[in-house]
C-alpha beads as a LAMMPS data file, in Angstrom:
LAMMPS data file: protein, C-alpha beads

94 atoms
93 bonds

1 atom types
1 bond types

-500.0 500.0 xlo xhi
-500.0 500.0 ylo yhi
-500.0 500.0 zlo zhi

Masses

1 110.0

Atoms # bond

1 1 1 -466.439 -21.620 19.896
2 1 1 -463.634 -24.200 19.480
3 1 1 -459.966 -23.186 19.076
4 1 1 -457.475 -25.244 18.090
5 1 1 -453.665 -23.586 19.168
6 1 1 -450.701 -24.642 17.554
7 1 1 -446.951 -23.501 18.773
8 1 1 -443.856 -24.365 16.593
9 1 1 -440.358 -22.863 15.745
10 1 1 -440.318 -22.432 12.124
11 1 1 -436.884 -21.875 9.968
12 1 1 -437.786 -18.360 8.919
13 1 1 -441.487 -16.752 8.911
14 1 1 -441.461 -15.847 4.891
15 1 1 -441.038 -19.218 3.944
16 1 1 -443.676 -20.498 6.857
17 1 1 -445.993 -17.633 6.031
18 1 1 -446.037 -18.298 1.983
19 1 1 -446.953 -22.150 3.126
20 1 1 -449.696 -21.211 5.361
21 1 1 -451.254 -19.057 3.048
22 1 1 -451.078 -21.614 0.302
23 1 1 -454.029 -23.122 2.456
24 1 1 -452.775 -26.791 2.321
25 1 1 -455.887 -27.758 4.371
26 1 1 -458.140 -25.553 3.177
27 1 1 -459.518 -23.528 6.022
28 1 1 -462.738 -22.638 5.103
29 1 1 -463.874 -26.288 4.126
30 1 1 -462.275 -27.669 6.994
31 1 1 -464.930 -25.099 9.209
32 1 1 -462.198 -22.145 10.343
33 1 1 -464.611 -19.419 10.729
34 1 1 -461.255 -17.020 11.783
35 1 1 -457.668 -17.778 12.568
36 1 1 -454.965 -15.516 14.314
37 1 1 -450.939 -15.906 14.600
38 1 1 -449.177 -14.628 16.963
39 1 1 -444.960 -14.063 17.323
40 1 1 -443.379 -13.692 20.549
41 1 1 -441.836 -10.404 20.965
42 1 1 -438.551 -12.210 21.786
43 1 1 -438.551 -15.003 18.974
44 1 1 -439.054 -14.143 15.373
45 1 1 -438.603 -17.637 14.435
46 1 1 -441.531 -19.350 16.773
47 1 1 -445.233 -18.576 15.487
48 1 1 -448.362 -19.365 17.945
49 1 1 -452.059 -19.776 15.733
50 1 1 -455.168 -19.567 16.455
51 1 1 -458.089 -21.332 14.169
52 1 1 -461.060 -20.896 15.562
53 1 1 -464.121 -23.878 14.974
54 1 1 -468.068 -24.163 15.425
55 1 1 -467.530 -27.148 16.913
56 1 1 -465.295 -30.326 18.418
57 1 1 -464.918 -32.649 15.601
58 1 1 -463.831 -29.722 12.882
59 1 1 -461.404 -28.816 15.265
60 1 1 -459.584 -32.625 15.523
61 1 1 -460.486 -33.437 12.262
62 1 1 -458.257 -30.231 11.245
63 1 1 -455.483 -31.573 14.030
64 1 1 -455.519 -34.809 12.365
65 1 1 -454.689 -33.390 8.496
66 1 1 -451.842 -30.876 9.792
67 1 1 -450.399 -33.884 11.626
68 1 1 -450.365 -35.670 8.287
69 1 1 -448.816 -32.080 6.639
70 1 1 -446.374 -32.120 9.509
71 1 1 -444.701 -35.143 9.356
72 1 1 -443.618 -34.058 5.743
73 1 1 -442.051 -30.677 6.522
74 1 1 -440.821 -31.043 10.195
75 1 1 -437.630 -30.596 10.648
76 1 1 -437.312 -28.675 7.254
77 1 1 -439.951 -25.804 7.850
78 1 1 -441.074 -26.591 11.034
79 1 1 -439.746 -27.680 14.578
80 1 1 -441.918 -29.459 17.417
81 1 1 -445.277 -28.457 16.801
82 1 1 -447.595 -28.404 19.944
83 1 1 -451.326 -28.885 19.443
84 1 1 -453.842 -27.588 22.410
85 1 1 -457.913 -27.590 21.604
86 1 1 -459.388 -24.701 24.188
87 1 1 -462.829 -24.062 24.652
88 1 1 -463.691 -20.312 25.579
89 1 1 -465.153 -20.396 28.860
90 1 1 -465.225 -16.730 29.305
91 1 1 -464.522 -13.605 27.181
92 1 1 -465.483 -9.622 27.411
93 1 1 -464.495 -6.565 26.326
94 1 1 -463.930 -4.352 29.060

Bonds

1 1 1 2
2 1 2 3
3 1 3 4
4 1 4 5
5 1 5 6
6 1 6 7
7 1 7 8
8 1 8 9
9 1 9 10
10 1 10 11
11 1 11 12
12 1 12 13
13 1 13 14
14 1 14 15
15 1 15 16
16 1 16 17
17 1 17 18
18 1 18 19
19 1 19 20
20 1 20 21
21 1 21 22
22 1 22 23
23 1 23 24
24 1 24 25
25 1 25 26
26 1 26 27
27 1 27 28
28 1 28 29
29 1 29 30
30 1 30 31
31 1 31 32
32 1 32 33
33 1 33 34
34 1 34 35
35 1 35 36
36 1 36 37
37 1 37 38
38 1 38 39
39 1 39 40
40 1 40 41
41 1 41 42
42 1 42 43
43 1 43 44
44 1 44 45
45 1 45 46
46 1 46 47
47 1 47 48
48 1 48 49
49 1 49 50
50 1 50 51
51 1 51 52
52 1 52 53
53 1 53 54
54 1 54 55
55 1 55 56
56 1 56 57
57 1 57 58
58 1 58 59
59 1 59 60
60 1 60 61
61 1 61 62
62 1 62 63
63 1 63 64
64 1 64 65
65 1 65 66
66 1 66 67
67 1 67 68
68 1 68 69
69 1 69 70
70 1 70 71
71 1 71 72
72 1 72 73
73 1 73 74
74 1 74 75
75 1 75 76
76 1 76 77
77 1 77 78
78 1 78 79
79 1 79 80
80 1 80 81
81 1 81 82
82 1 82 83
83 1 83 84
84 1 84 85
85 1 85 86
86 1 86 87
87 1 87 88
88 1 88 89
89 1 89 90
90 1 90 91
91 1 91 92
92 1 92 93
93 1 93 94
């Protein structure tokens, strides 16, 4: 499993939320098989997300079309976006 993490400040998490569910990339085509977000406990206006791939090349082709959504709302929406591709080396429930 492939995850591909991205971390931004966003100008409020209504407006960021009703664009992410508008699917502008279209998660399932693009191979998300789940996704997660995440808010720090301190900072209601920086989101974390998790979109978790089969593979390596659905997980930069995905980087490569938000970088192409990105550079039309940042600034507006969004604020320095940080892009991280982590491969699970370990995981168990304990």
């Amino acid at each position: 499993m492939t995850t591909l993490r991205i971390e931004h400040k966003i100008s409020s998490y209504d407006g960021w939320k009703k664009t992410f569910d508008l699917d502008p990339i279209n998660r399932k085509k693009s191979g998300v098989k789940h996704y997660r977000i995440f808010r720090p406990t301190d900072d209601e206006n920086f989101v974390i997300i998790d979109l978790e791939f089969e593979n390596l090349s659905e997980a930069k082709a995905t980087q490569a079309a938000l970088q192409n959504i990105w550079g039309r709302v940042e600034g507006s929406l969004i604020f320095g976006p940080k892009v991280s591709i982590l491969n699970v080396v370990e995981s168990t429930d304990v």
